[in-house]
N, C-alpha and C positions, 0 to 999 in steps of 0.2 A: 569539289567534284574532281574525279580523277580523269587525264583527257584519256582519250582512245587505246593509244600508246600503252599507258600507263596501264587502264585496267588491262591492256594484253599482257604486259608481264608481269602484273600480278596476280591474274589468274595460273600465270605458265607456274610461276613460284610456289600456288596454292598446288596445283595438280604432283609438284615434283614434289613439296613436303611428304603428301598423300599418299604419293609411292614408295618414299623412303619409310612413311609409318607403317605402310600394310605389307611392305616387305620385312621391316626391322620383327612385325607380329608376328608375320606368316615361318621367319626364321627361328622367332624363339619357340612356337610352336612342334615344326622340323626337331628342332631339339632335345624338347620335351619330350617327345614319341620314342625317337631314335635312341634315345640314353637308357634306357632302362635295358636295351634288348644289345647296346653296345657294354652295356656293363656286364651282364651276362656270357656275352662272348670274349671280355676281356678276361673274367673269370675263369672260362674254361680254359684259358692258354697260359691261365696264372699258376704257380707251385702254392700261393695263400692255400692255408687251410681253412680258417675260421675267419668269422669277420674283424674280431678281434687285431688282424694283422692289415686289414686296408685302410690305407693312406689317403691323402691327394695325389702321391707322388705313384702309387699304385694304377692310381685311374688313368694315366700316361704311360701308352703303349712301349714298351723301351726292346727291339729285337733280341736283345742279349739276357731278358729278365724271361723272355717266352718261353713256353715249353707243352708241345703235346702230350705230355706224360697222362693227364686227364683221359684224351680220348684213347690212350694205350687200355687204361687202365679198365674202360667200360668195353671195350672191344676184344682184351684178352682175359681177364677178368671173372666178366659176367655176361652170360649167354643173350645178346644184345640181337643176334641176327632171329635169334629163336622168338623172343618176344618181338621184336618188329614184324616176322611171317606171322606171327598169330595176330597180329592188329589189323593186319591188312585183310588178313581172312575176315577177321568178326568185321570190319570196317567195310571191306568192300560188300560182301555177303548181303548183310545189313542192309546198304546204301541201294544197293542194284534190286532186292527181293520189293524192301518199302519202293522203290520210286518206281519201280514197274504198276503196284499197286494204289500208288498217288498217282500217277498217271491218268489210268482207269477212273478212280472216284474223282478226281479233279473235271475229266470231262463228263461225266455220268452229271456230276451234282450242277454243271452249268451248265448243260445242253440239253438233258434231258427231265421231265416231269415224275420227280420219284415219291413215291407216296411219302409223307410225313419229311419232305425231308428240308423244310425249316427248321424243324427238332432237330435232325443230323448236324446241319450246319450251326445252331446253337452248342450241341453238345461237344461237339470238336473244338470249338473255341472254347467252351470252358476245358476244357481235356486239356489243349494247349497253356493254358494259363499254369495250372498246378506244376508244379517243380519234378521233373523224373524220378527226385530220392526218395521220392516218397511212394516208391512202389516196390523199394527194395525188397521191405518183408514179404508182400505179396506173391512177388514175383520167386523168391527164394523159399519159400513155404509151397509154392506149384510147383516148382521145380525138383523139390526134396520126395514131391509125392510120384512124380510122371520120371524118377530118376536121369532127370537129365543137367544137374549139378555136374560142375569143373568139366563142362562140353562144350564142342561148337556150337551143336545144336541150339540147345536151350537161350545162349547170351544174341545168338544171331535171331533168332523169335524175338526177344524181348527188343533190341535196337531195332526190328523192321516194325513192328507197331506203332515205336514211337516215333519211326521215320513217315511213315504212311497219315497220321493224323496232321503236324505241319505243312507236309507236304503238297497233300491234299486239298489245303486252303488254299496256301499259293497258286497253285495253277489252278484250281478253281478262279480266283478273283484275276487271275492273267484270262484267262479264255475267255470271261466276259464281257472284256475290253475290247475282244477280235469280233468284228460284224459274221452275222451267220453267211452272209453274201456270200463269202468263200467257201464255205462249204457246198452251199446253193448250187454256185456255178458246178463245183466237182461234180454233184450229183448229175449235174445237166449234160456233163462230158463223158457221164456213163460209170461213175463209180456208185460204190453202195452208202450207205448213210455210214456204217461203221468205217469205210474204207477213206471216205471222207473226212471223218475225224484223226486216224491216225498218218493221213495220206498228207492232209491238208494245217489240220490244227495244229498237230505236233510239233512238225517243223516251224513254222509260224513261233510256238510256245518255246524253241530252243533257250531263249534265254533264261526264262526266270524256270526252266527244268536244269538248265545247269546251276544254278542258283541252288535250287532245293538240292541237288547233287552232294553241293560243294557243301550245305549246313548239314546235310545229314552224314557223311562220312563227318563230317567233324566231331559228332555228337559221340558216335561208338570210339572214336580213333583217341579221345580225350576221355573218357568216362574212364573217374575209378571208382566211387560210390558203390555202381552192382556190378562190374565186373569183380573189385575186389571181395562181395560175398560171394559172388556164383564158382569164381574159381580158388582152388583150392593148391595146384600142386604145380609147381614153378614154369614146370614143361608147357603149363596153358597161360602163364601170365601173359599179358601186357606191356607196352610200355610203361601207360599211366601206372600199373603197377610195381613194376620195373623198378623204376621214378623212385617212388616210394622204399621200395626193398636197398633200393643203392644207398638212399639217405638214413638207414636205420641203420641201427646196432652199433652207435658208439657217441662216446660221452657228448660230444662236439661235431655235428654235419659236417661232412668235407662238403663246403661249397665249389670245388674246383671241378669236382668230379658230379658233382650235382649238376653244376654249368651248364659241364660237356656232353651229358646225357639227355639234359633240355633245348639245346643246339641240334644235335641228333635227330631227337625226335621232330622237331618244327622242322626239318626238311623237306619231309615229303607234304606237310602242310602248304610249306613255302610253292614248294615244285607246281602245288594244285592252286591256289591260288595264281601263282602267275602264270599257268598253262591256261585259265579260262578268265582272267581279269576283263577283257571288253566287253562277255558276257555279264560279269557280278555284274555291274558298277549297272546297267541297263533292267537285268532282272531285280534287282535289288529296289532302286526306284521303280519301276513299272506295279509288282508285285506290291507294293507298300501304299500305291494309288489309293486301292478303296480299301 
């Protein structure tokens, strides 16, 4: 039997192993996340052309071995600021037209008594399950007929539909979780039932509305599947297509200049992410409840 003493420090021993394991975990994990996206940026500062020429010795930053040449090359190059303004157009467009209209059906389908609309909310979730590529023809065969091919128009329709179906859900199953009380009370202090919900709920809803914010500009801002059928002529590209256009046309991808155009682009992803991070991490669980 171990006396008093003893089990004290060999629990103290147990707890310090504990910590040594779940930090030695938590770091190789760090790791593992972190290296892929540090290879990457080690690439876009490298002169390597092909993989062909990466080392171990490669993977160790060396100041004398660096070189911007990459982001010269995407910035004087190839019309880089052009395709970044057209992303942000279709992306924000997109993002702002669906989540005005998620909004709306989000509180509609949890507050109010709409005919058939356990069917709505059945068919949305199957609508969400199915994969977006799979309406490229669709969408590009209505497009070819209503002339609104290689336009704002047409690509900014096509990402608000499918921002407004997720969307939808989400703050649907957020509002449900908020007691009517509050609105109750609004009413009682003299607002309208409508003025209630966008007075009251809304704010309330900020989080998992920035949430849907933050996945729907992601969707148009990443999409190259239909943006690359709908548009057609360089002036309306994309990044994601961008992306693409820089890495073609030759025997061997420069991955250096590939890198550096995938660094690029994950900026303003980065900028958005970390400009609303206390909201994800809250909207993200909450929204996911039911």
């Amino acid at each position: 039997m171990l006396k008093i003493n003893d089990r004290g420090k060999y629990y103290r021993r147990l707890r310090i192993i504990k910590r040594i394991v779940s930090h030695l975990f938590l770091i190789l994990v760090v790791i593992f996340a972190v290296f892929p996206i540090y290879y990457v940026l080690l690439t876009s500062l490298s002169p390597l052309q092909n993989l062909a020429q990466v080392s171990l010795k490669t993977l160790i930053p060396n100041p004398a071995y660096l070189t911007t040449s990459n982001y010269r090359t995407i910035i004087y190059n190839y019309p880089f600021l052009l395709w970044l303004k057209n992303t942000l157009i279709y992306s924000s467009s997109a993002t702002l037209i669906g989540l005005l209209l998620a909004i709306t059906s989000g509180l509609a389908l949890s507050r109010f008594n709409i005919p058939l609309k356990r069917i709505i909310l059945y068919m949305m979730l199957i609508l969400s399950l199915f994969p977006f590529v799979i309406m490229v023809i669709p969408f590009y065969f209505m497009f070819a007929q209503l002339n609104l091919l290689n336009s704002y128009y047409g690509l900014i329709m096509a990402y608000s539909g499918g921002a407004v179906i997720f969307s939808s859900w989400l703050i649907k199953n957020y509002v449900d979780l908020i007691p009517k009380d509050y609105e109750e009370a609004a009413q009682l202090d003299g607002y309208t039932r409508t003025g209630a919900l966008f007075r009251v709920l809304v704010p309330i809803a900020r989080p998992v509305i920035i949430f849907a914010l933050v996945i729907s500009f992601m969707g148009p801002y990443t999409d190259y599947a239909l943006a690359g059928q709908i548009l057609t002529s360089p002036s309306m590209y994309t990044m994601a297509i961008g992306l693409y256009y820089v890495s073609q046309g030759t025997v061997s991808m420069n991955y250096g200049t590939y890198s550096a155009f995938s660094i690029l682009m994950g900026i303003p992803i980065f900028l958005l992410f970390f400009a609303f991070q206390r909201y994800l991490v809250s909207g993200f669980s909450i929204s996911m409840y039911k």
